[in-house]
N, C-alpha and C positions, 0 to 999 in steps of 0.2 A: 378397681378390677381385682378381680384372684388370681393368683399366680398358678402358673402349671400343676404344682406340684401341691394344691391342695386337693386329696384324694384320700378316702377313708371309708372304711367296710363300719359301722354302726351295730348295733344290738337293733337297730330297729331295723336295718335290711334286713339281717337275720331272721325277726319275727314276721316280717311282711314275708318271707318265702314259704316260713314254717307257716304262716296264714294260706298261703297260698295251696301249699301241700295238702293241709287240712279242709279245705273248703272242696282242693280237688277230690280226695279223697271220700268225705262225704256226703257229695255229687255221684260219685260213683258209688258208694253204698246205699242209698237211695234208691238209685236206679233201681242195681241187683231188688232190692227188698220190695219196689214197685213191682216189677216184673214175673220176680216167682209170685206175691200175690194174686196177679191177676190170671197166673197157670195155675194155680192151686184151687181158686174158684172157678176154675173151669172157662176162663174167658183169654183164651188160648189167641184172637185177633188182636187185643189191646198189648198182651205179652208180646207178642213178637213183633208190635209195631214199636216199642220202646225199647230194645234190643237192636232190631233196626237204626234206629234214632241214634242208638248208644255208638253203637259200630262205626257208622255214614260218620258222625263226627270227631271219633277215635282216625280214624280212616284221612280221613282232611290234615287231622293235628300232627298224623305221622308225616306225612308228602311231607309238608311245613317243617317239619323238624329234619327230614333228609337234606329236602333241596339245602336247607342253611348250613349244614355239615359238609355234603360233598364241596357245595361253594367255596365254605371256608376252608375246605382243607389245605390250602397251601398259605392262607398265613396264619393258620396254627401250625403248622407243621415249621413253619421260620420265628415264629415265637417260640415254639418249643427248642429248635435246635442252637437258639440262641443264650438255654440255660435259662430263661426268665417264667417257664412255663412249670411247676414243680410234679411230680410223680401222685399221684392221686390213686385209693384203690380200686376205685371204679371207671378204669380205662381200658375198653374193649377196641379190638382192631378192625379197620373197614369191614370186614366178612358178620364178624360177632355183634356189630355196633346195626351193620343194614338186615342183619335176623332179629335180632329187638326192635327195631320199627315192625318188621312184617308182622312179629308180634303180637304189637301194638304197647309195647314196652319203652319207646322209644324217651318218649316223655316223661315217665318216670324216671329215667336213667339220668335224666337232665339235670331233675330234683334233688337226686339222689348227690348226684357228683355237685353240684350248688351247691348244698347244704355241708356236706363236708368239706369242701373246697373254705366256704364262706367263714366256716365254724374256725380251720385254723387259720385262716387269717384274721379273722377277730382276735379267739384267742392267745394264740402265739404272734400276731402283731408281724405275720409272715409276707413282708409285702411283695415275694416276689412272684404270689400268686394273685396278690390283690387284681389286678386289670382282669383276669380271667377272668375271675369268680363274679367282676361286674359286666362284664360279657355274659357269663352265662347268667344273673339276673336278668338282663334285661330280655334274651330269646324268650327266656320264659315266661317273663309278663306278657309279650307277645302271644307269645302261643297259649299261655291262660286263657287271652282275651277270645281269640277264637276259637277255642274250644269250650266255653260257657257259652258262648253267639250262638251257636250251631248245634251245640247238646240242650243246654238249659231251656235259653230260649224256646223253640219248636217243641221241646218234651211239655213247657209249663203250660203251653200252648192246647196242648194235647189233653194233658191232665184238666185243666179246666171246663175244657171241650166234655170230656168224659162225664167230670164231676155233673156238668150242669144236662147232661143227656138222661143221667140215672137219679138226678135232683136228689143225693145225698152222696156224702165224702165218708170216706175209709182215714183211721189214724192213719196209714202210711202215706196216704195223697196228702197229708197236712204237712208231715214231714217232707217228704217232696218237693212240694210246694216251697216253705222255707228254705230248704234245701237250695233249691233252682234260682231262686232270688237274688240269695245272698251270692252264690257262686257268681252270675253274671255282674252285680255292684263292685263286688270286692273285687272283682275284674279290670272292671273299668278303673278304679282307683288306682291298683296296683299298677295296671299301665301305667296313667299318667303320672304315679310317683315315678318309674324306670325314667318316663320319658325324659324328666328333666337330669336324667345320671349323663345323657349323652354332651352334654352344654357344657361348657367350662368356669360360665359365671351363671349356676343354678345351683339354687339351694333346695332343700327338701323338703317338703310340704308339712307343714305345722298342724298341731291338733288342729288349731281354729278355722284351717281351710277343709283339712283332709274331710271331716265332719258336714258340713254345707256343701260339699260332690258327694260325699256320697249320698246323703238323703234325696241332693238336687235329679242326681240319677235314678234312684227306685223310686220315686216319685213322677220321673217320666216314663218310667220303663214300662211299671207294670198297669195302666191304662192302656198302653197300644198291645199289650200284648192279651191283657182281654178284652179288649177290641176284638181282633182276631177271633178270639174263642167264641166270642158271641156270635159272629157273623158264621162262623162253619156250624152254626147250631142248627142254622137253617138255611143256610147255601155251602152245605158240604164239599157237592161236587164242583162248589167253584172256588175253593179258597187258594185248590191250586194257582189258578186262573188268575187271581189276584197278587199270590205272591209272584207271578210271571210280569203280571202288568207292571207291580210297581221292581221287581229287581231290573229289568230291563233297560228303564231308562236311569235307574243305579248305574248301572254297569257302564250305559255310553258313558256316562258322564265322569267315572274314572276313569274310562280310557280318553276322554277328552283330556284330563289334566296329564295326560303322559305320564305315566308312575315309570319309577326306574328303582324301583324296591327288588324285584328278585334279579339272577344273573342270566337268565335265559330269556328268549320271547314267549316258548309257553308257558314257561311257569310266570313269568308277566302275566300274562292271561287268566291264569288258574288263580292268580293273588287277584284281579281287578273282579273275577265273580266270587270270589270269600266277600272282598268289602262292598260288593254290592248285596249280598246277603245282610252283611252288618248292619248295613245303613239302612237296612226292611225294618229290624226292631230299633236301633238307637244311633245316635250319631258318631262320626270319625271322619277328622279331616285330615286327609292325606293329600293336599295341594299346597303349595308354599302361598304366602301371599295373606292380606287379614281376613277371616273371615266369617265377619261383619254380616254378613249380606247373605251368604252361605248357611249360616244358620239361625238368620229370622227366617228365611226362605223355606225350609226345612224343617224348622218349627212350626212352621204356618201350615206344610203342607200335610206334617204329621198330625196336626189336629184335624184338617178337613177330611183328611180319608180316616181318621176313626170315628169322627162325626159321619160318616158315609155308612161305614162298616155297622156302626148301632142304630143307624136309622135305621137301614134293613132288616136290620134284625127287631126293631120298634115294630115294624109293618110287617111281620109273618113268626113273630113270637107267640108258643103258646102262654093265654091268659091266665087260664089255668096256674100251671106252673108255675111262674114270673111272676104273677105279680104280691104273693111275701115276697118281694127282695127288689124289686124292677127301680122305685124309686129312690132305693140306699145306694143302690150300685151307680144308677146315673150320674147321685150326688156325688159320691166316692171318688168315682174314675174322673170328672171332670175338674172337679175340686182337686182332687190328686194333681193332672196337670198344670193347672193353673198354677198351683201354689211351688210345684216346680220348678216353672218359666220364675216365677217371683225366686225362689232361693236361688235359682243360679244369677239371675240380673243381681242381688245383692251378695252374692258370693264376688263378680269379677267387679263391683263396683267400689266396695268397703271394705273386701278383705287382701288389697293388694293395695301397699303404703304409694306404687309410682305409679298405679295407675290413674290416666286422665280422665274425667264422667266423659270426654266425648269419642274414648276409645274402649268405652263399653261394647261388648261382645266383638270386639274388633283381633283380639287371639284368642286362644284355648286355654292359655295357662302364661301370666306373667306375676307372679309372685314375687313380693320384695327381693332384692340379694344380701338384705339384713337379715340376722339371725344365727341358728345354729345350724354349725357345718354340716355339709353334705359330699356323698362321695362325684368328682366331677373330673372329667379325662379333657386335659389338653390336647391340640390338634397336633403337638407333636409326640403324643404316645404312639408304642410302638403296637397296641393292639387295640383294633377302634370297632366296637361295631355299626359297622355302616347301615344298618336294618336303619336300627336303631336312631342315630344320627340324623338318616330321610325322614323318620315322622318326624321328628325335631325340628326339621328345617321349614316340616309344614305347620307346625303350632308358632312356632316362632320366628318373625319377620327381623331381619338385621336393623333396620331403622328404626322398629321401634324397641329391641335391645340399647340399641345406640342411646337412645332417648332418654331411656330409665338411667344408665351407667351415667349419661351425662346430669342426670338430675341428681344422682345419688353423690356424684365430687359435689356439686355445688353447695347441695345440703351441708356435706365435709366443711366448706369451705366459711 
């Protein structure tokens, strides 16, 4: 086992935020350079539907970023007065800190105070901000994640949509495009690296894995998402309708598993249709328990409704149009999936030294506890994020922790 007190701020946390920053950053430049585009040619409904988009999900990431501040303000406010919390220069007071979200500044101020926070405790080896600054990594990979779900996703959606209505693409929809991709992968990644910061015997995810999630993810991603775009090519006015049908029973079905992720029952609420939104384009399990079963089920069912979504579109496609590209793009996206499902089956089968072939897809992430150090907070630290910790509890089952730690003395032995 590791003892409490193995806890360390990395050069590579550092770059994964400063990745982080930058991906958001060029997600939002993007946008901006989409949107005056399609004002400057004169297509004034396409401009303000991705301004829209931009805003709806700025809008989302702010709530998310209050609700967690006002929550926590009382044990930051006993970590601070306890001297273990250090002066930072970007520390605004309840009034200053809740006009920056309204903003929409909220989130950058997060980066902001991260990044400098992280930086001296790297470099001046300042531990008595370190627990902070791994608090405020982890909100952040949170709220990256859903603020890529909800901007990228829906925009890339859009843009495709666009691209294939006027059957030719502008350099800045290329850029976009890239843009959008990469933002919601490196998303997903950077989550699941935070997620293992919450555990106390997790280490941090190795080139050899980080590499095979992320391909195994934009491989799954971007097939359902032009899925989508196919089908509003030619049932516009129903794709509403569909994203209705399928968030809906998303949604019962987190609030079937009880989440106890925010402090309040509406903001419960308001987080069970976020990840019912998520769970429209890609997967996140927020239930304790293994699950095995949760995501073949899920896999299965993401393939039938894009199999659904391109048949329709098979059967009311113009000929014309489609068909330069109709049989590359079949290949493409289906091919894409499949090979997917394959890198992730031999991602959770050979790239984790304890895990069992008969507890394949059985968690989200059990990666060796050999290797090189990562930062990890014991449950007797005095500042824990508990966000944080809940998804943790749902990727990772105690028995089968138990299992590996017990496999790894014997190995010792």
């Amino acid at each position: 086992m590791f003892p409490d007190d193995v806890i360390s701020f990395s050069v590579i946390d550092l770059v994964f935020i400063w990745l982080g920053l930058g991906t958001f950053l060029l997600d939002l430049g993007t946008d901006a350079w989409v949107a005056f585009s399609f004002y400057w040619a004169g297509d004034h409904f396409w401009g303000s539907a991705v301004l829209v988009l931009v805003f709806l999900c700025s809008a989302v990431v702010q709530l998310f970023s209050w609700f967690w501040f006002a929550g926590d303000r009382q044990q930051l406010e006993s970590f601070s007065n306890s001297g273990r919390l250090p002066k930072l220069k970007v520390t605004p007071g309840d009034r200053v800190l809740g006009l920056l979200h309204w903003l929409q500044l909220g989130f950058l101020v997060r980066y902001i105070t991260a990044l400098e926070l992280g930086f001296r405790v790297y470099k001046e080896k300042e531990t008595m901000g370190l627990q902070y600054a791994i608090y405020l990594a982890c909100d952040i990979s949170m709220l990256r994640l859903f603020e890529s779900i909800f901007e990228s996703a829906p925009q890339l959606t859009l843009m495709l949509y666009i691209i294939m209505q006027k059957n030719q693409v502008e350099i800045h929809q290329y850029f976009s495009l890239v843009a959008s991709f990469l933002s919601i992968v490196w998303a997903l990644l950077d989550f699941h690296q935070s997620l293992r910061t919450s555990l106390s015997d997790k280490m941090r995810l190795q080139f050899k894995s980080a590499v095979p999630y992320f391909l195994c993810n934009l491989l799954l991603i971007w097939p359902r998402i032009i899925s989508i775009a196919l089908f509003a090519t030619v049932f516009k006015q129903y794709i509403f309708l569909h994203l209705a049908i399928i968030w809906l029973p998303m949604f019962f079905w987190a609030w079937q598993q009880g989440t106890t992720f925010m402090n309040s029952f509406p903001e419960e609420v308001f987080y069970r249709g976020t990840v019912a939104v998520i769970l429209y384009f890609t997967w996140l399990n927020i239930a304790e328990g293994k699950t095995c079963i949760r995501q073949i089920i899920y896999h299965l069912f993401m393939a039938v409704d894009c199999g659904i979504l391109v048949g329709f579109w098979w059967l009311h496609r113009d000929p014309v149009l489609t068909d330069p590209y109709v049989v590359q793009l079949l290949i493409a996206t289906s091919s894409s999936y499949l090979i997917g499902v394959v890198i992730k089956c031999v991602y959770y089968k050979y790239l984790h030294p304890f895990v069992p072939a008969e507890h394949l897809f059985s968690t989200d992430e059990t990666d060796s506890l050999q290797g090189d150090g990562f930062r990890s907070v014991g449950e007797d630290r005095p500042l824990k994020n508990e966000r944080m910790k809940t998804f943790s509890n749902s990727f990772y089952s105690a028995s089968e922790e138990d299992s590996h730690v017990s496999k790894m003395e014997e190995t010792k032995i």
